[in-house]
MARKELUM-556409 format. One record per residue: z, y, x of N, C-alpha, C in turn; residue in one letter. Coordinates in steps of 0.05 Angstrom, whole numbers, padded with zeros to 5 digits, always signed. Example, Ala and Ser with C-alpha at 12.3 -4.5 7.8 and 13.67 -1.06 7.14 Angstrom:
BEGIN
+00156-00114+00264+00156-00090+00246+00156-00066+00264a+00142-00045+00257+00143-00021+00273+00157+00001+00258s
% end
This chain:
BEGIN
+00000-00024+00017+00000+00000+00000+00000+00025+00017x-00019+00041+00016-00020+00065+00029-00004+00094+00011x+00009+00109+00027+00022+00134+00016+00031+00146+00038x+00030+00183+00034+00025+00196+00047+00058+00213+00039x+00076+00197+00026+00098+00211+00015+00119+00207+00041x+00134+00224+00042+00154+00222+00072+00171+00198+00062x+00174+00179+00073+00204+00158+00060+00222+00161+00068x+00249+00155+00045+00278+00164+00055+00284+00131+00058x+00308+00144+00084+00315+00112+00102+00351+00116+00082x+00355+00096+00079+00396+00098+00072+00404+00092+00096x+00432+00101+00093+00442+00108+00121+00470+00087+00126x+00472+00066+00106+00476+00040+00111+00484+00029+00130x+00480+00036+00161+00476+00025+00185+00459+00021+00195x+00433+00011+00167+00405+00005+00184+00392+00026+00189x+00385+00023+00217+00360+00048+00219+00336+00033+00228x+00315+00032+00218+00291+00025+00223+00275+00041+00244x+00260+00032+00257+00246+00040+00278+00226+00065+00260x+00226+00090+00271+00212+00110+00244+00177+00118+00249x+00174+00082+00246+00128+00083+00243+00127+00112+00237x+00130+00111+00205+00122+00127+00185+00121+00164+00202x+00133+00172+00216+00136+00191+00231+00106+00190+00249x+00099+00173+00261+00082+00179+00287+00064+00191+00275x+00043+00202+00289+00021+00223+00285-00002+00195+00279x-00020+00207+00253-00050+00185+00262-00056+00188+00289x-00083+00168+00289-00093+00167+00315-00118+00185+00292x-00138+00193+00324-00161+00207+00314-00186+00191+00307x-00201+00188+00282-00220+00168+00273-00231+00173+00293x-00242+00143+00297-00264+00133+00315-00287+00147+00315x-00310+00152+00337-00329+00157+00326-00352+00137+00319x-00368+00134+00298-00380+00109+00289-00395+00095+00316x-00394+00072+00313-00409+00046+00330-00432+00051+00335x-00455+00052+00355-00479+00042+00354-00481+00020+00366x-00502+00009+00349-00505-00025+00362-00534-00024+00373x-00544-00026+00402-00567-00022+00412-00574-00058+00420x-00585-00071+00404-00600-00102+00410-00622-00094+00423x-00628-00120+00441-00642-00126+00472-00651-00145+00468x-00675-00153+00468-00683-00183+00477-00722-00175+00476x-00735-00195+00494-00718-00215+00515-00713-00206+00537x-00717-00176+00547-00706-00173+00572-00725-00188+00597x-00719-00182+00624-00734-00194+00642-00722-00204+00660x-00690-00216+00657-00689-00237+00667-00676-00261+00663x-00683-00270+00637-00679-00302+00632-00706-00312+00619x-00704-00336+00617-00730-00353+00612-00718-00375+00597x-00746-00378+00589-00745-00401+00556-00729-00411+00569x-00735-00429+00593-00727-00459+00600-00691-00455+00599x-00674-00425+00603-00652-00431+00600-00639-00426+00573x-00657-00412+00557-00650-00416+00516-00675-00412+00504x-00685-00434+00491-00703-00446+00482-00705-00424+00460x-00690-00410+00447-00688-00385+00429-00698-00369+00439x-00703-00352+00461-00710-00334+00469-00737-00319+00464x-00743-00291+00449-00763-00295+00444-00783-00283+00467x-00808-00291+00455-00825-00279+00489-00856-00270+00482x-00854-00283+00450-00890-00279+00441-00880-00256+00423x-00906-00232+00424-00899-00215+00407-00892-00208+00377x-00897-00231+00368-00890-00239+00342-00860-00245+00345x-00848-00267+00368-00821-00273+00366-00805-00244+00367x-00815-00232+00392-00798-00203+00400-00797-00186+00374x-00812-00181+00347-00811-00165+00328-00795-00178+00315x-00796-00202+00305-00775-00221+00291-00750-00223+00297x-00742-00222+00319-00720-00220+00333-00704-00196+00334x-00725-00177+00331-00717-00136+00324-00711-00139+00292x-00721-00145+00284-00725-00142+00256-00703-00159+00244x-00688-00185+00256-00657-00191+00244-00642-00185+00256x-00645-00164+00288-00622-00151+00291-00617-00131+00278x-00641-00106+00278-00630-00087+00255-00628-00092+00227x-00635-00118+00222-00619-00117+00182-00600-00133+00187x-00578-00136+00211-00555-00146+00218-00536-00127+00232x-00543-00091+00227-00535-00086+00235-00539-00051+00266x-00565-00069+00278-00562-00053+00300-00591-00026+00290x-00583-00005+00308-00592+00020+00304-00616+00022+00318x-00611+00006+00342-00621+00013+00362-00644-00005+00378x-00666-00009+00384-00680-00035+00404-00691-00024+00431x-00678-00046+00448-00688-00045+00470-00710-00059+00474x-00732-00046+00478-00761-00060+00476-00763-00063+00516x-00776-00096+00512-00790-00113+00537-00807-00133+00527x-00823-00143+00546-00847-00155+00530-00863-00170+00554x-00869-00188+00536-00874-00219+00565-00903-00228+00549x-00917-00236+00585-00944-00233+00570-00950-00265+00565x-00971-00278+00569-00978-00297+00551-00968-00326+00566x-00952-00327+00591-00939-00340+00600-00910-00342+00595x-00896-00320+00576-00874-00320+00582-00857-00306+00610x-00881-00286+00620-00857-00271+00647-00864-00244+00637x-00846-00233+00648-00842-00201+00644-00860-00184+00652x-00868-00164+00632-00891-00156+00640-00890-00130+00632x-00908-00105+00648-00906-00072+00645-00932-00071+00628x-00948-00088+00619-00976-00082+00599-00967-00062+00577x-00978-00044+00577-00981-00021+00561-00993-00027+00530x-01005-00041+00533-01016-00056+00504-01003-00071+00491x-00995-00092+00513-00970-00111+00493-00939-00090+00483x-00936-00066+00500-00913-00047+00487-00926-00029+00462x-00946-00027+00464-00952-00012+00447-00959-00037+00417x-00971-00055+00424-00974-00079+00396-00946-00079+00386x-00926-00087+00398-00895-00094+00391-00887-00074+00378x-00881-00045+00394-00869-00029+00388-00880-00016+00353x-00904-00019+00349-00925-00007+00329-00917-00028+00305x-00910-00051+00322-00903-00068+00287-00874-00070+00285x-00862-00072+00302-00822-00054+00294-00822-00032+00280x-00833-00014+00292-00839+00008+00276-00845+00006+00242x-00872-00005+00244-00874-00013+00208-00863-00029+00196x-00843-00053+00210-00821-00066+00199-00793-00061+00189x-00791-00037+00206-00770-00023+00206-00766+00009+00217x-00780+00027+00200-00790+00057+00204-00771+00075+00211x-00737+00066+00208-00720+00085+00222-00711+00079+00242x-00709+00053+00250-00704+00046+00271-00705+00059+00306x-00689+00068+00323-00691+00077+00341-00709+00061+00365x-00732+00064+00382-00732+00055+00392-00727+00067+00425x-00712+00045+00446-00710+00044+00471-00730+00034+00487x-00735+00045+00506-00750+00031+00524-00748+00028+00549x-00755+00003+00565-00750-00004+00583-00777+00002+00602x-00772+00026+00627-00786+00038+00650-00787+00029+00669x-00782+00004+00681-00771-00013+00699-00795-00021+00717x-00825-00028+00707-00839-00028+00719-00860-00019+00732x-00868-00017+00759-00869-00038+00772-00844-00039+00795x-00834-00056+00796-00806-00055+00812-00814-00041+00838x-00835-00047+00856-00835-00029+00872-00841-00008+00883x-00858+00007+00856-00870+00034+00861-00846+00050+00848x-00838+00072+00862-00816+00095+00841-00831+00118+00837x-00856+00124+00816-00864+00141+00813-00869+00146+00782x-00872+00176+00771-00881+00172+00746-00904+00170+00738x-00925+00161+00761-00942+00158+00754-00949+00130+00748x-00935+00104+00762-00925+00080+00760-00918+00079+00732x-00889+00088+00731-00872+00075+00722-00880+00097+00694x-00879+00109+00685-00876+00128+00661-00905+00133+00646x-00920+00148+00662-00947+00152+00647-00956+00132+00629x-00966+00110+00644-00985+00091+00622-00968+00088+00594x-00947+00083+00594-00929+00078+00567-00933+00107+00547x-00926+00129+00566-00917+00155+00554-00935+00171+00537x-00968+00156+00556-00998+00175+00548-01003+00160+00512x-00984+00141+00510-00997+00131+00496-00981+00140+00471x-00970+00161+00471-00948+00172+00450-00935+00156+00426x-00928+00139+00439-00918+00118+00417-00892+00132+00410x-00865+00116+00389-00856+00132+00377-00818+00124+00397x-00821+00125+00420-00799+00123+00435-00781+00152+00437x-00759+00138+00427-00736+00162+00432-00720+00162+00459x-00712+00150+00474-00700+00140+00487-00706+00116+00516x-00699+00129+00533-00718+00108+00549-00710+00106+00583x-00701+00081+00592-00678+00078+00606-00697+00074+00634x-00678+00098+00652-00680+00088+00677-00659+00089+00696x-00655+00065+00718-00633+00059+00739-00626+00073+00760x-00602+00083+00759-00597+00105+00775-00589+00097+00804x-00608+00081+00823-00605+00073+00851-00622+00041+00849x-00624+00043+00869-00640+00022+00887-00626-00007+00883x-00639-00022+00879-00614-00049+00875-00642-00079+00885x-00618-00096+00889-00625-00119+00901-00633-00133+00864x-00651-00153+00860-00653-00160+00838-00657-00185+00839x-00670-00197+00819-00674-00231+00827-00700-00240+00852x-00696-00262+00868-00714-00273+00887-00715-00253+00902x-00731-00246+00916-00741-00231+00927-00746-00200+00923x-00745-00194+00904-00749-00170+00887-00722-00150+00893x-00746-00122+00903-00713-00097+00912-00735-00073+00885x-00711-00073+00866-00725-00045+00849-00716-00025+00860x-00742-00007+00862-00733+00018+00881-00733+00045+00862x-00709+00057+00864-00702+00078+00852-00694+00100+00865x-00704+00120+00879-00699+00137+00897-00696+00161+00884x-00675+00175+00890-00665+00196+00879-00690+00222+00872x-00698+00224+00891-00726+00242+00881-00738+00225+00855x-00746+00203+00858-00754+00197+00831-00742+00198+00806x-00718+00202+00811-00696+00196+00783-00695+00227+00781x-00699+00245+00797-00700+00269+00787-00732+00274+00774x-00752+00263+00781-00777+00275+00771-00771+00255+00746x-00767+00230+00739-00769+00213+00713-00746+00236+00686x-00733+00241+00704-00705+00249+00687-00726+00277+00668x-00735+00294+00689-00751+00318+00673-00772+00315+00660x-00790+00289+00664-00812+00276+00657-00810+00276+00624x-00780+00248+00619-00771+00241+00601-00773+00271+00581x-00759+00284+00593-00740+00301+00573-00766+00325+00563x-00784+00322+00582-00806+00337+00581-00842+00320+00549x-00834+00301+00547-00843+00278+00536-00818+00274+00510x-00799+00293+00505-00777+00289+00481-00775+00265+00479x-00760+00249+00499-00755+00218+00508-00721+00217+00515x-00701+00215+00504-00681+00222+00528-00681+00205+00554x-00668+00210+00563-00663+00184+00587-00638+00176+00578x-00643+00150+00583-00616+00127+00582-00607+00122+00621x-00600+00141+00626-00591+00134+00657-00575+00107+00655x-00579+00084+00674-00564+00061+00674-00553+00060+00705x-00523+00060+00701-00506+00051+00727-00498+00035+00727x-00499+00016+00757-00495-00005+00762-00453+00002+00781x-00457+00021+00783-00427+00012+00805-00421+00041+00801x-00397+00051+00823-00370+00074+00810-00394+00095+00827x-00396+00082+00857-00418+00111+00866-00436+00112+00856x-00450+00100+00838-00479+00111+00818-00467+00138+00800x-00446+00131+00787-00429+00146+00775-00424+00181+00786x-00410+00182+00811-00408+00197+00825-00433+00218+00835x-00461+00199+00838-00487+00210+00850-00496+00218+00823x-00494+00204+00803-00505+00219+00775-00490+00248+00761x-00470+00249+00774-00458+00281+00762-00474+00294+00784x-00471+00295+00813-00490+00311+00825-00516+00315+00819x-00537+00304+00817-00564+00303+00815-00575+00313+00787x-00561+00292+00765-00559+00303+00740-00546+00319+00734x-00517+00324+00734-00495+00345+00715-00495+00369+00740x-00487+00368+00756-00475+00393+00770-00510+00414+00775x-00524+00394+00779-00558+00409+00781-00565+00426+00762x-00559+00414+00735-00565+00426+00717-00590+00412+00704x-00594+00396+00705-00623+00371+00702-00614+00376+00669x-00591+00353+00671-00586+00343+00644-00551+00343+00634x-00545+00366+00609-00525+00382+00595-00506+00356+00593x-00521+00338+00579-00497+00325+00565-00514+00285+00572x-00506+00275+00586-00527+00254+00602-00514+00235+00583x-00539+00215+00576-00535+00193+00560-00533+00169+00579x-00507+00158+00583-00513+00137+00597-00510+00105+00591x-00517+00079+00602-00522+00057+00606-00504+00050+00620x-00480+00041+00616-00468+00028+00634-00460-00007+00636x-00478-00011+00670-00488-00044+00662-00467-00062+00682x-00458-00076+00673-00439-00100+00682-00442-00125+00682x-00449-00143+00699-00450-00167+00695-00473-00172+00707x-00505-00154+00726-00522-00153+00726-00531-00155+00753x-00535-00126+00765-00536-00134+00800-00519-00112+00807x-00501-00107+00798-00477-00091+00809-00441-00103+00807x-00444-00087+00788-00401-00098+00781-00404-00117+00762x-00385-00144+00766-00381-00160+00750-00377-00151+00714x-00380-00173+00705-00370-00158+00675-00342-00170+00672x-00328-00146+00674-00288-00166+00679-00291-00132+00656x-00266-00138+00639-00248-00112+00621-00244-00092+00648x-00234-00095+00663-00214-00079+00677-00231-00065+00706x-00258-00071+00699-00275-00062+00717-00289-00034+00696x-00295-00050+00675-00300-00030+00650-00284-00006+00647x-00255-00008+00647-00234+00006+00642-00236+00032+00665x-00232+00016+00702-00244+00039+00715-00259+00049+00712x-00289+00051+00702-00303+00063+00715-00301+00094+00686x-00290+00083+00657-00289+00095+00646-00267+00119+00653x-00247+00119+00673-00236+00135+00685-00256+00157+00696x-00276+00147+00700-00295+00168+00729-00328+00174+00714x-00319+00173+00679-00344+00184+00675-00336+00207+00653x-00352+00230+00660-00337+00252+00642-00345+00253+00616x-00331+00267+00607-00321+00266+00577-00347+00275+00564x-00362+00291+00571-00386+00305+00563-00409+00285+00570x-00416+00255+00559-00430+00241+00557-00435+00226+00536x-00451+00214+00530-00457+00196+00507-00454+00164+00528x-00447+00142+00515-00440+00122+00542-00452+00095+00514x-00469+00078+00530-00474+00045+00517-00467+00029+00542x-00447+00009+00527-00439-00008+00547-00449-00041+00545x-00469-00033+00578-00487-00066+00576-00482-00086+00587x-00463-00121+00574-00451-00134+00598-00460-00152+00582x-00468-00168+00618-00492-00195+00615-00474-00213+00627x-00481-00247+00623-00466-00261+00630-00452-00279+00608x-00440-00294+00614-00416-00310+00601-00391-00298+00591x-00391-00267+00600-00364-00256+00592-00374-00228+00580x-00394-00227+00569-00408-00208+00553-00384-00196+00525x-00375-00216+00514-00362-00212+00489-00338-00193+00491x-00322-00215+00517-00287-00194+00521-00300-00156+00532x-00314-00157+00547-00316-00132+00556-00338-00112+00531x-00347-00131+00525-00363-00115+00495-00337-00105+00474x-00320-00122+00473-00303-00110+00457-00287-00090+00462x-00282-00091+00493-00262-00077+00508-00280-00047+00503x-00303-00038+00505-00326-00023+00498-00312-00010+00474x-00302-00030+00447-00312-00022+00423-00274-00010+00425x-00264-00018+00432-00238-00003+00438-00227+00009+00451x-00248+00020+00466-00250+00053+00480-00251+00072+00472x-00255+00063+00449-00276+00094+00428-00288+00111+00434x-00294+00105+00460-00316+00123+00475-00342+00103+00469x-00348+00085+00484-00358+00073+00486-00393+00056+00456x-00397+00058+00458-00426+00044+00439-00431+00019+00457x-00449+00005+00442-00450-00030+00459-00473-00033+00458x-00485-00052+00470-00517-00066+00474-00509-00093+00462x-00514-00107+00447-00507-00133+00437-00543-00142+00432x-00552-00175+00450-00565-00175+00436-00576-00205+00457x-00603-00215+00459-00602-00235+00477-00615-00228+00507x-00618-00206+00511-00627-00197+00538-00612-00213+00563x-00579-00211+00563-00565-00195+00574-00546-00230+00582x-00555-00247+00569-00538-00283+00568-00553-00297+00551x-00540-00321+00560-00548-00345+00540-00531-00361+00532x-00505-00354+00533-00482-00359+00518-00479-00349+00493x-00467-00353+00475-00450-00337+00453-00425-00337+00466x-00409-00355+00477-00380-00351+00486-00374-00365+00514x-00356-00348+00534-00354-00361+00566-00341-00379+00558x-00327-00390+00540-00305-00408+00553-00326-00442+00537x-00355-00438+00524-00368-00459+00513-00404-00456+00526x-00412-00472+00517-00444-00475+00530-00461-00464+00501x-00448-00459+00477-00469-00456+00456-00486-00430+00459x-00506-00440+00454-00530-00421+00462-00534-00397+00441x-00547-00372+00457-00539-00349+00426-00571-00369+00413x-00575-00358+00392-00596-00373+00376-00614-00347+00363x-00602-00333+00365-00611-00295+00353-00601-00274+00356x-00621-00249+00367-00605-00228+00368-00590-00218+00347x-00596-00224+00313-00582-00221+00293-00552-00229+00299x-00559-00259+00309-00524-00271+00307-00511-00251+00328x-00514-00248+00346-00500-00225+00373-00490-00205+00360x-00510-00194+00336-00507-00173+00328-00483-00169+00311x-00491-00188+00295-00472-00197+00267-00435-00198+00278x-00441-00222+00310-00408-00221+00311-00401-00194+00324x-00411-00178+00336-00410-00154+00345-00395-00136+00319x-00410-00132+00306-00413-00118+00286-00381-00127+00270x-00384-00149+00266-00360-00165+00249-00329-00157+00268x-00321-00158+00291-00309-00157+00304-00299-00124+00301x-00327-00111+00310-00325-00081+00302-00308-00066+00272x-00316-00085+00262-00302-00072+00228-00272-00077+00225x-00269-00106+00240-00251-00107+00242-00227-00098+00254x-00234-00085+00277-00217-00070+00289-00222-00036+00278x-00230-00028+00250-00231-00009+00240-00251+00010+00249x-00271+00001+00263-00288+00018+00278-00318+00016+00261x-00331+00033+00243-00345+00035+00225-00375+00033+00244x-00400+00016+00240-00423+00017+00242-00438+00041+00235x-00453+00051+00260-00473+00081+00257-00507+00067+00242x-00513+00077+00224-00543+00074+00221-00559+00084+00231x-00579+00080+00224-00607+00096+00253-00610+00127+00254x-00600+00133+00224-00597+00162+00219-00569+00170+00234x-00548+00163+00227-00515+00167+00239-00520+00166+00273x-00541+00151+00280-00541+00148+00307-00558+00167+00322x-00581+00178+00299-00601+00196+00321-00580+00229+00320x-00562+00229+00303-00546+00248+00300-00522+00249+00323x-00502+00227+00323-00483+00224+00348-00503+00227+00375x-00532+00220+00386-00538+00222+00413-00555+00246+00410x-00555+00265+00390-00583+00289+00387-00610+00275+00385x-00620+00269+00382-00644+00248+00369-00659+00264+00351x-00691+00272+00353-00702+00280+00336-00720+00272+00309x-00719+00242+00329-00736+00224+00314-00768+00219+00317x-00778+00200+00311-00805+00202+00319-00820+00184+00300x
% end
């Protein structure tokens, strides 16, 4: 029973501990749920779910957001199943998410070609093609990746992508891997003057910091308050630190199959859909009183114009 009336205690002896006194806490601000799949680095052979044909990748968007999420992180694998920068296969996908789902935010993934850092590489071919991307993520430093592969992100480039973006009404999704990415992104971005209020990606479990709670917890110490923050953790322990995310109340989450091929570390069951990711995401979320953003609630919390 809820009431907002002061209660009188009798003075009996008992004195009760006095809840009813403490101050509320301050409402949350609503959830965004940003789903991923398939991402570019797992393969059928380790979840047979995964989707990879462009039909699977829309199907897969299309029960995460009516499960839920605001947001898609678009990647796209060409007719083998490997990851691929084709401008045509982003543009086929993205064009039928779109008419599947017309509010829908979309993200996009700038990643390739891992070893050119230019915008003429990495940005143009996608960008000329004015598709309807709001948002669109690039890695703030140089990192070791799978096999053989070094993606190169050099600070001059992250400064020309960053104005590129914003110049193209794209935001950037800056993604940090560790505490000094953190540190080099207020310089370059915030103290420069690049970018007011930086939307960031913060990834765990990937080729930087483990995904542990308490790695999460620091780094949210050392990112300032004047950010928008999605928190992306891959792995077997995706869930505890996703939640740890959703009870930050800073924090927004990436839930989706990019990022593992677990549903839970401590079992082998495989996720089966970005919907289901979404769903226990989401479910978990309500339950800890923290209300789901829609695509509209969401282009509003990050400034979003829409497209």
């Amino acid at each position: 029973m809820k009431s907002d009336k002061k209660v009188e205690l009798n003075n009996a002896g008992f004195q009760p501990l006095r809840f009813q006194d403490e101050p509320k806490l301050p409402n949350p601000q609503k959830l965004i749920i940003l789903s991923a799949a398939p991402g570019s680095m797992i393969a059928k052979e380790q979840n047979p779910n995964l989707p990879t044909t462009p039909k699977e990748i829309v199907d897969n968007c299309v029960g995460a957001y009516k499960a839920g999420a605001s947001m898609f992180h678009v990647h796209v694998r060409d007719e083998r199943g490997l990851p691929t920068g084709d401008p045509e296969l982003y543009k086929r996908v993205i064009l039928d998410i779109k008419d599947k789902c017309p509010d829908l935010i979309i993200d996009c993934c700038f990643a390739h070609p891992f070893d050119i850092d230019s915008v003429e590489a990495r940005l143009d071919p996608l960008c000329k093609l004015n598709l309807p991307i709001e948002t669109g993520v690039i890695s703030a430093g140089t990192l070791n990746v799978i096999g053989q592969s070094v993606y190169i992100n050099r600070e001059a480039y992250l400064v020309k992508a960053t104005r590129y973006l914003l110049e193209h009404n794209i935001r950037p999704a800056i993604t940090l891997y560790n505490v000094k990415q953190i540190a080099e992104m207020k310089r370059w971005a915030m103290d420069s003057g690049l970018v007011k209020k930086p939307f960031l990606n913060l990834s765990l479990g990937l080729f930087g910091e483990p995904a542990q709670r308490d790695i999460l917890q620091l780094w949210l110490k050392y990112i300032p308050e004047k950010c928008d923050i999605i928190v992306e953790t891959a792995g077997r322990n995706w869930l505890p630190v996703t939640v740890e995310a959703i009870l930050s109340q800073r924090g927004h989450v990436r839930a989706g199959m990019e990022d593992g091929i677990y549903m839970y570390g401590h079992k082998n069951d495989l996720m089966k859909s970005s919907a289901e990711v979404v769903t226990k995401v989401r479910t978990i979320a309500e339950e800890l009183g923290r209300e789901i953003a829609t695509p509209k609630e969401a282009r509003k919390i990050l400034g979003l114009r829409g497209k």
